[in-house]
N, C-alpha and C positions, 0 to 999 in steps of 0.2 A: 750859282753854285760853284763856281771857278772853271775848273778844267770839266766843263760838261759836254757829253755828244749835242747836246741840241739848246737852243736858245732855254734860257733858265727860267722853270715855273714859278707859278705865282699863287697866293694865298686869295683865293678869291670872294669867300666867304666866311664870314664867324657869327658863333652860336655862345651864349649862356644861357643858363639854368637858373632855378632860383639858386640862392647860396645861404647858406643859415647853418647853426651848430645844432646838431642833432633835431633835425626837420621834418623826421620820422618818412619822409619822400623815398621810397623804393629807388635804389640804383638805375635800375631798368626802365623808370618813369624820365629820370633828371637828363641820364643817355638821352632819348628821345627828344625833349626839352632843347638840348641843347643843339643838337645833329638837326633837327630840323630846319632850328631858326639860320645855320649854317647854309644848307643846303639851298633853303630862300634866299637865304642874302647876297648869294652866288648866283641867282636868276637861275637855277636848275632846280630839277625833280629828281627825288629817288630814282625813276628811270634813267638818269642822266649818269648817276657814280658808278663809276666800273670799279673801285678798291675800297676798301675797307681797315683802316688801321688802329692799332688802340694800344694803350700800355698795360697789360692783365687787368684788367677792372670789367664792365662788364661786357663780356665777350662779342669779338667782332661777330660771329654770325647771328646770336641773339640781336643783336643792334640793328642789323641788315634788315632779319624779319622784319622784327616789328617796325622798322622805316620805309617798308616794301622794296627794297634794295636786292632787284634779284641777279644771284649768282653772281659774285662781284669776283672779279679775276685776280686780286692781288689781298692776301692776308698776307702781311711784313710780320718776322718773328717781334717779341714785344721788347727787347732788349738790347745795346751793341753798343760799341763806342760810343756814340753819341747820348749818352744814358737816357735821362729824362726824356731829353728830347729825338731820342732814336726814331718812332716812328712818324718823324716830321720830315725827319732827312730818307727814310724807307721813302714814304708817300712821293717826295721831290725825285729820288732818284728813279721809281717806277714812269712816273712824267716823262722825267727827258728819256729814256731808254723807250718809251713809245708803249711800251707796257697796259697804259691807265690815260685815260685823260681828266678825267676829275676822281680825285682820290678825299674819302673822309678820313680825317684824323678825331681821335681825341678820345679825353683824359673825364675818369669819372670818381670821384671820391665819396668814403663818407665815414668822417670820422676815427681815422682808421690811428694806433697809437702809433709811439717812434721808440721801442723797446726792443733791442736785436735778443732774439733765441739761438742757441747753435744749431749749426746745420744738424741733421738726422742719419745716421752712421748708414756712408756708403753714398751718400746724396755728392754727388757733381758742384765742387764748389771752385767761381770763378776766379783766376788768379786775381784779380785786381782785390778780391778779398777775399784771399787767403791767409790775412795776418787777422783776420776778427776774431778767431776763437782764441790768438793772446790776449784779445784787450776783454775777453770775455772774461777770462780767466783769471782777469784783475780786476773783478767786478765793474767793468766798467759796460753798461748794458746798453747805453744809448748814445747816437751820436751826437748828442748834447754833453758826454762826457770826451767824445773824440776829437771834438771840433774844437771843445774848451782848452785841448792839449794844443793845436795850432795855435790856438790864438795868444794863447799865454808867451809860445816861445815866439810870437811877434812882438808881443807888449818888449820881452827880454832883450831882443835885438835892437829894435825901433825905436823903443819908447811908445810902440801905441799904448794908447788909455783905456780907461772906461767911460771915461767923458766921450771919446771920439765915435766910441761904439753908441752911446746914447743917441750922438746926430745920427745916425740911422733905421733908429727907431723914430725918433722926433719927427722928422723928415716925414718915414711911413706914414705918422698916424694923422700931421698936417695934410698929407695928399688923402688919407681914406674920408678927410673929414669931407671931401668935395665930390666921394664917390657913393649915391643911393644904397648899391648893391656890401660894402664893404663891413664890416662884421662889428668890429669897433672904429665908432665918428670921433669922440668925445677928444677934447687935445689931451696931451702931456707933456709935463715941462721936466728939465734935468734932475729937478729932485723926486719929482714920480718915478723915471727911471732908475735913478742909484737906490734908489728906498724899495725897489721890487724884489718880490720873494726870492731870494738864491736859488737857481738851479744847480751850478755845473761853475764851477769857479774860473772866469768872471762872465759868466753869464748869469742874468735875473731873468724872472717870467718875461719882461720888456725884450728881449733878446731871441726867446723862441717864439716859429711861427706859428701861427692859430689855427687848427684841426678843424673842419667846417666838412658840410656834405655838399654837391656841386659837382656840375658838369663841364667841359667848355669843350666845344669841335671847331672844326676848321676845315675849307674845302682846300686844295690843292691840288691846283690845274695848270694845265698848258697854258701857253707864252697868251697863243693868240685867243684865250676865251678875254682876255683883259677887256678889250671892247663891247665884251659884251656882261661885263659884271655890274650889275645895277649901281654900287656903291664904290667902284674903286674897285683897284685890286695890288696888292705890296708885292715886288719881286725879292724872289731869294737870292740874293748877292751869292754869298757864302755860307757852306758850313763847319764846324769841326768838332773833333773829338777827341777823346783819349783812350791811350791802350789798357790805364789803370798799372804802369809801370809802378813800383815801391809800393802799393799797396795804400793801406792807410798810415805808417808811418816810418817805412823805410827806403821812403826819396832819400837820394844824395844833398838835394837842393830843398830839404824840411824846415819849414812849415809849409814852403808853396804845394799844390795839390795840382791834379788833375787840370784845374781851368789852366795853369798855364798852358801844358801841351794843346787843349783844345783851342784858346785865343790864337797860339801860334800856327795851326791848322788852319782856321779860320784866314787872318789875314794875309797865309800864303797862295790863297785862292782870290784875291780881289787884289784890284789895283786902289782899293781906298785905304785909308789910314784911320786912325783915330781921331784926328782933328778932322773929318768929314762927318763926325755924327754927330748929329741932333736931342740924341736920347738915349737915355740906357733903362734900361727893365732888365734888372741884375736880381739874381736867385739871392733870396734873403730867408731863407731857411730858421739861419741864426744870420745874427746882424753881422759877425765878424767874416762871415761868407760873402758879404757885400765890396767887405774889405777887398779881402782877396781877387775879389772880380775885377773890381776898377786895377789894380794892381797889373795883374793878367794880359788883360786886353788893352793896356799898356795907357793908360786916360791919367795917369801919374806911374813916378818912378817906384821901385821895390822898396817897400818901409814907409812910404809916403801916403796910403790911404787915409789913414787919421787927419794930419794935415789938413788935406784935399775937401777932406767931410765940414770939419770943425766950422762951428755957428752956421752952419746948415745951408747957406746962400748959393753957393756954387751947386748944389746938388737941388735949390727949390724949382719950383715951376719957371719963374724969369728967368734961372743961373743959369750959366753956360754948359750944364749938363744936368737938364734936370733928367731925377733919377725915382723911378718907380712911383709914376704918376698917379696911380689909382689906391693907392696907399699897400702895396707890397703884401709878401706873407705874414709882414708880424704885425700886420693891421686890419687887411682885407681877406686875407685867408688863406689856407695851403691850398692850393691846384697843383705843386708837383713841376711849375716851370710851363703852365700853359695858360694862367692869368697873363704873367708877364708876355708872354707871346701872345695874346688879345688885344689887349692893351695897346702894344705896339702896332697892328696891325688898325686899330680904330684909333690911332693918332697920325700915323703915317696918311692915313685915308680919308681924316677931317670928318670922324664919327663919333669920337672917341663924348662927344656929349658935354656934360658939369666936369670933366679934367680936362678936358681939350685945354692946348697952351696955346696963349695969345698966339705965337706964330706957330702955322703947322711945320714939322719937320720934315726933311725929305729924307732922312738917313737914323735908322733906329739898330741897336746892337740888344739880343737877348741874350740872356746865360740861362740856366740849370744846371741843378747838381751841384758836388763838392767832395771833399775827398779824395779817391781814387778813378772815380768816375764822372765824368763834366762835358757836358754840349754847348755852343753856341751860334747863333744864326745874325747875320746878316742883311738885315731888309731893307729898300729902296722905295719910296712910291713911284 
């Protein structure tokens, strides 16, 4: 975790649930589901968790109950710099400040839309988005219209494509083909992509991520439970975030967002670089977010994602960065930036099953988020 008081915690254990679109599974069932197979995987018992962490879905002390988790000493608020992935870096920093020694995290969806409402007069709204009621205002309701607005003024700079944007769908739905659990297997070639329904100009349905119900938890422990985690355990290098500076569209430095400040956080806490990693499991919300990541976290130069992507080789299972191995959000399904953080953790760990890469890696980078608000984590086995 960089400049930490105490040797840097580790991911000990991970859980999923089933995952399916509209599964009819109670939130509160899939919770459970997941948190358990977590909590096993980690060779510990509910009596074992002293914390409890979750992003608003369903509620840490509901979850506790029903996991017999009693009295857990740390609920992390659900939100903060590190967006998505806030209560991952809560969980980590409870760790090393002595706080907790095995903390549960995690993320529980279902189904849920991606259509912004305005705040509710008098409601506490955050600066990092405090420009959405302009873009409200110009009917622009979801951020499948806000994101479309970055990507466009990349296309305008760069030259990126739409072609470039399709290798990251391509990409996705070659890796879900290889994954059981992943939403859609079936391939798709370039002209299934350019030929997909318009959303948000130039984004098609191939381009947004797929809405699914599903759980996925995570233990997070101390340095020295690692010997004693039945399957491994990944340490947290680094993390970072963002202040949510410019909002959603008035950076100095527009079209980039939020991931850069958080990539820059990030690798001012480690002595590794980008040519040390193995893997990337980059938030792919919308495909052109994927852009942006490798951009970010510095895996090519500014303007150069397209490139980078193009005929998909560099980014497959063999290439030099394979990227979103289990086939991503626009394949496998929205989790919200805690697939990807699975993922990584069962490849790092030689778990990871029908995706696992010929070689395992030792060095994985996650992202979440986009916009004004962006997490990224650093894992090591």
């Amino acid at each position: 975790m960089g400049a930490a008081a105490g040797p840097a915690p580790v991911i000990s254990g991970t859980g999923i649930s089933a995952i399916g679109r509209r599964t009819g599974i109670p939130a509160a069932d899939l919770t459970v589901q997941a948190c358990a197979a977590a909590i096993a995987d980690a060779g510990l018992t509910p009596a074992d968790i002293d914390g409890v962490v979750t992003l608003g879905d369903t509620p840490a002390a509901e979850a506790a109950a029903l996991l017999g988790i009693a009295d857990p000493g740390h609920f992390g608020p659900a939100f903060g710099p590190q967006g998505l992935l806030t209560p991952v870096v809560q969980a980590a920093e409870a760790v090393v400040a002595g706080r907790c020694r095995h903390v549960l995290v995690y993320r529980t969806v279902q189904m849920i839309g991606g259509t912004a409402q305005a705040p509710k007069e008098g409601a506490e709204v955050p600066a990092a988005l405090s420009d959405v009621g302009y873009l409200l205002a110009a009917h622009a309701y979801s951020a499948a219209n806000w994101l479309a607005l970055h990507c466009r003024r990349h296309m305008e700079l760069y030259g990126t494509t739409k072609e470039h944007l399709g290798w990251v769908a391509i990409n996705a739905r070659r890796n879900a083909a290889r994954n059981p659990l992943a939403v859609y297997r079936d391939p798709i070639t370039m002209d299934d992509y350019l030929n997909a329904r318009p959303v948000s100009t130039p984004f098609g349905l191939l381009d947004c991520d797929v809405p699914v119900d599903g759980s996925i938890a995570l233990v997070i422990s101390v340095a020295g439970h690692r010997r004693d985690a039945p399957h491994g355990a990944v340490t947290i290098e680094a993390t970072g975030g963002s202040p949510g500076t410019g909002g959603w569209f008035s950076r100095a430095d527009y079209p980039q967002m939020a991931a850069t400040d958080a990539a820059a956080e990030m690798w001012s806490k480690t002595a590794l670089t980008p040519a040390d990693v193995d893997l990337a499991e980059l938030y792919d919300g919308f495909s052109y977010l994927t852009l942006a990541w490798l951009e970010a976290l510095g895996f090519c130069g500014l303007g150069e994602a397209g490139p980078f992507v193009e005929g998909g080789k560099r980014i497959a299972p063999d290439g030099e960065l394979p990227l979103n191995t289990y086939g991503g959000q626009l394949s496998a399904g929205r989790m919200h930036g805690y697939w990807v953080l699975h993922e990584a953790c069962q490849q790092l760990r030689g778990c990871a099953g029908p995706t696992a890469l010929a070689k395992r890696p030792e060095v994985a980078v996650v992202s979440a988020g986009g916009g004004p608000i962006a997490g990224c984590v650093l894992l090591s086995c």
